[in-house]
C-alpha positions as CSV (number, residue, x, y, z in Angstrom):
1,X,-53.2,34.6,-1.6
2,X,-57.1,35.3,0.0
3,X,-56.8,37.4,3.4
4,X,-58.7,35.8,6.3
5,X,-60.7,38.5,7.7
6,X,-61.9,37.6,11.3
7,X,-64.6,40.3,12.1
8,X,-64.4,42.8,9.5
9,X,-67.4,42.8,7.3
10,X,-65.5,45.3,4.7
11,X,-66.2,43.4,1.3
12,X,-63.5,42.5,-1.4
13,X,-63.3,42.5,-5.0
14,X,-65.2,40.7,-7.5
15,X,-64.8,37.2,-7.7
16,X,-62.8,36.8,-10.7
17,X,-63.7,33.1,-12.9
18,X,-63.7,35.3,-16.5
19,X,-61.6,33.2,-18.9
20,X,-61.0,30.2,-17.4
21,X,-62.8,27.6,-20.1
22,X,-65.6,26.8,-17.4
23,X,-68.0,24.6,-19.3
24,X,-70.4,24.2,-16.3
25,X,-70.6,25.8,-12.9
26,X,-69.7,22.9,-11.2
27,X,-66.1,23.7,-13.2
28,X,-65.9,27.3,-11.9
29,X,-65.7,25.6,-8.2
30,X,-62.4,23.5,-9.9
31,X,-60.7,27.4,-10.4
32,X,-59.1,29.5,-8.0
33,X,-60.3,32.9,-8.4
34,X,-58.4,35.4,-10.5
35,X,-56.4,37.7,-7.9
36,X,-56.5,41.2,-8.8
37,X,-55.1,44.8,-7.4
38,X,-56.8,44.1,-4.2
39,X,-56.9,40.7,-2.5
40,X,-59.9,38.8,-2.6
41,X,-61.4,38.9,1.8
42,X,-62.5,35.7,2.8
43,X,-64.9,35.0,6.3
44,X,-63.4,32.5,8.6
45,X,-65.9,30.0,6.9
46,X,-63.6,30.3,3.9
47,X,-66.0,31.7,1.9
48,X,-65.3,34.8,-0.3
49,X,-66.2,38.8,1.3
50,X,-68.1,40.1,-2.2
51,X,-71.0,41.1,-3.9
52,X,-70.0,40.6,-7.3
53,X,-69.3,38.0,-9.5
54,X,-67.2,37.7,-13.2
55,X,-67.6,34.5,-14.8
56,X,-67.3,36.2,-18.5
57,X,-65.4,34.9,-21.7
58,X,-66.3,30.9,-20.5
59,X,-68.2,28.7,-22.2
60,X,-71.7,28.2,-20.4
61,X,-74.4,26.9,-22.0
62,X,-76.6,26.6,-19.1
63,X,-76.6,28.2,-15.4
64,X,-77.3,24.6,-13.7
65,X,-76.3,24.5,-10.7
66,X,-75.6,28.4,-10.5
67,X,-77.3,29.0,-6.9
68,X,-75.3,26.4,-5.4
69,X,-72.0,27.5,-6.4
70,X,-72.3,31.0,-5.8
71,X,-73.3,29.8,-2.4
72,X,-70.1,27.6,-1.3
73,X,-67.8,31.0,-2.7
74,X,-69.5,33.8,-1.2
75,X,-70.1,34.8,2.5
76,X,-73.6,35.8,1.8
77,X,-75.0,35.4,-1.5
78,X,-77.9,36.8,-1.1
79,X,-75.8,40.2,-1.2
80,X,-75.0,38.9,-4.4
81,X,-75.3,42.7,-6.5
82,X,-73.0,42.5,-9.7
83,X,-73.0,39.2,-12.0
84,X,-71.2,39.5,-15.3
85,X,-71.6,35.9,-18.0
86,X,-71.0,38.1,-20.4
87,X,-69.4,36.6,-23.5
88,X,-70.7,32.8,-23.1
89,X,-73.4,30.7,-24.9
90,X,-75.9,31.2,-22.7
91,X,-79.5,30.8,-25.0
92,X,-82.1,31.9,-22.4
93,X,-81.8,33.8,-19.2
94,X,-81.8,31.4,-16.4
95,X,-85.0,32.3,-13.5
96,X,-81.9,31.6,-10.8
97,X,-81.0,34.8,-12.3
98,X,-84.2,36.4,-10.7
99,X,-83.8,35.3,-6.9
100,X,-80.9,37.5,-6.3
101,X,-82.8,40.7,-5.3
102,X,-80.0,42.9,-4.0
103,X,-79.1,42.4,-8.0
104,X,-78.4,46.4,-9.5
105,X,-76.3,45.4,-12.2
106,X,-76.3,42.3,-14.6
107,X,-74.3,41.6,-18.1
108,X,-75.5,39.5,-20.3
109,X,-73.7,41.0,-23.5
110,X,-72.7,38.7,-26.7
111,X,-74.3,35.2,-25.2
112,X,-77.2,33.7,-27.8
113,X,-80.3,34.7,-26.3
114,X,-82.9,34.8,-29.1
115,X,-86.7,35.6,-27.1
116,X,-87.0,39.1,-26.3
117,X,-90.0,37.9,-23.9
118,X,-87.0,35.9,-22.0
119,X,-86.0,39.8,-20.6
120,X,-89.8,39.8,-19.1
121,X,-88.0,37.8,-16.1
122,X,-86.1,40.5,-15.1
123,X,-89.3,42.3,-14.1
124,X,-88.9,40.4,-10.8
125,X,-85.4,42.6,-10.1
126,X,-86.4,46.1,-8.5
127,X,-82.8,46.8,-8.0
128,X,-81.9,46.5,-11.1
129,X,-80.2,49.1,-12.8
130,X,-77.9,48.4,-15.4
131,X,-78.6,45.9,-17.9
132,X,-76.3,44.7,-20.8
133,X,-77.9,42.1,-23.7
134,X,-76.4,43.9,-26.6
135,X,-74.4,41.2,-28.8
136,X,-77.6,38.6,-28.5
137,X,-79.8,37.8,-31.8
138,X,-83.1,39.8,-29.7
139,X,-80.6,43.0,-30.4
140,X,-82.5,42.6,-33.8
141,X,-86.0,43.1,-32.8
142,X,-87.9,45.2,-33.0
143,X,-88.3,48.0,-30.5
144,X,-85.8,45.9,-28.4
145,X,-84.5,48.9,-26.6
146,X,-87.9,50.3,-25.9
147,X,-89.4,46.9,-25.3
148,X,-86.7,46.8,-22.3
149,X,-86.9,50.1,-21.1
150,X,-91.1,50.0,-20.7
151,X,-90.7,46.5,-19.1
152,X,-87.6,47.8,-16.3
153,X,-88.3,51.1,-15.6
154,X,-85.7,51.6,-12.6
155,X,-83.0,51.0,-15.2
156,X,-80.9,53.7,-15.6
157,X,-78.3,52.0,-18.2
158,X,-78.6,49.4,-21.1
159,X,-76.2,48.1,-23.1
160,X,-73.7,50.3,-21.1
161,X,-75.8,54.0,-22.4
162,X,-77.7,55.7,-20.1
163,X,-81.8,55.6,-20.1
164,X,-82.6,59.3,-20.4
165,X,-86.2,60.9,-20.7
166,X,-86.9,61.3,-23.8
167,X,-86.2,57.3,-23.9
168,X,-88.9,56.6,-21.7
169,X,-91.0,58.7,-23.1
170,X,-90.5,56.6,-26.1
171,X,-90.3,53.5,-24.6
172,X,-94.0,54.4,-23.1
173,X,-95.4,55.4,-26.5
174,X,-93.9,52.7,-28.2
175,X,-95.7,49.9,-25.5
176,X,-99.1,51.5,-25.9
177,X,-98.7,51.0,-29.5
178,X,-97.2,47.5,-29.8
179,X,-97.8,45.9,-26.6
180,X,-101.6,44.7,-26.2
181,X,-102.6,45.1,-22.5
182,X,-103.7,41.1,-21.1
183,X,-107.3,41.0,-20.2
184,X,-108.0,39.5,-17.0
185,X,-110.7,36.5,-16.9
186,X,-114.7,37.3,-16.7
């Protein structure tokens, strides 16, 4: 059972929608959150009190939709810091994705993305600091870990291990010698 919370700005849990067979994120507004140890704080609006958001182990093929959902559950969504569509069939990374600034971590692990450019997106994230695609057919190219870490440099995790030092130094030497720089027009 969700707590009403009247003026209280404490925020609650995740919102829980991992394995509930949503096909489309219209379906995840169908489910009642998963509770957890702590109960899930809602505003007197009825909207959910969190920042972070599990709709893992479903069956998404698309985010369609995704901004309009997340904003009938949460309070404020543009607080929205934490996503996890991990384990789904998701083939590209939606740019909804991107409008989310306050967004520090984001798992994408063992969907079907297959572009590494698709990643470039995340450029638009300054916040963002842990990063899981590990499980997705770009884990096989080449320099994919490098490629990531000289594109997001505030990360300070992918593919839940820590970006040390010596991998940006790397990652830096490795983008000087595969990544041609764009000439601007004369």
């Amino acid at each position: 059972m969700s707590k009403k919370i009247d003026n209280d700005l404490s925020i609650g849990p995740p919102v829980d929608l991992s394995f509930k067979c949503i096909n489309s994120m219209e379906d995840a507004l169908l489910e009642e959150p998963r509770e957890g140890l702590k109960p899930m704080k809602r505003s007197l609006n009825g909207r959910l009190l969190s920042k972070a958001v599990r709709l893992n182990n479903n069956t998404l093929t698309d985010l369609r939709g995704f901004r309009e959902v997340i904003d009938q559950l949460l309070n404020d969504s543009n607080q929205l810091s934490w996503i996890d569509l991990s384990f789904n069939d998701l083939p590209t990374i939606d740019p909804v994705l991107t409008t989310y600034h306050q967004l520090t971590t984001l798992n994408l692990h063992g969907n079907s993305i297959s572009q590494l450019s698709e990643v470039d997106k995340f450029a638009a994230l300054p916040n963002l600091k842990s990063l899981s695609l590990h499980g997705n057919p770009i884990e096989s190219e080449r320099g994919y870990r490098y490629y990531i870490i000289s594109l997001l440099p505030q990360l300070k995790a992918l593919d839940f291990c820590a970006v040390t030092k010596q991998d940006r130094t790397v990652a830096d030497s490795w983008r000087r010698m595969n990544i041609k720089p764009k000439r601007g027009n004369k």
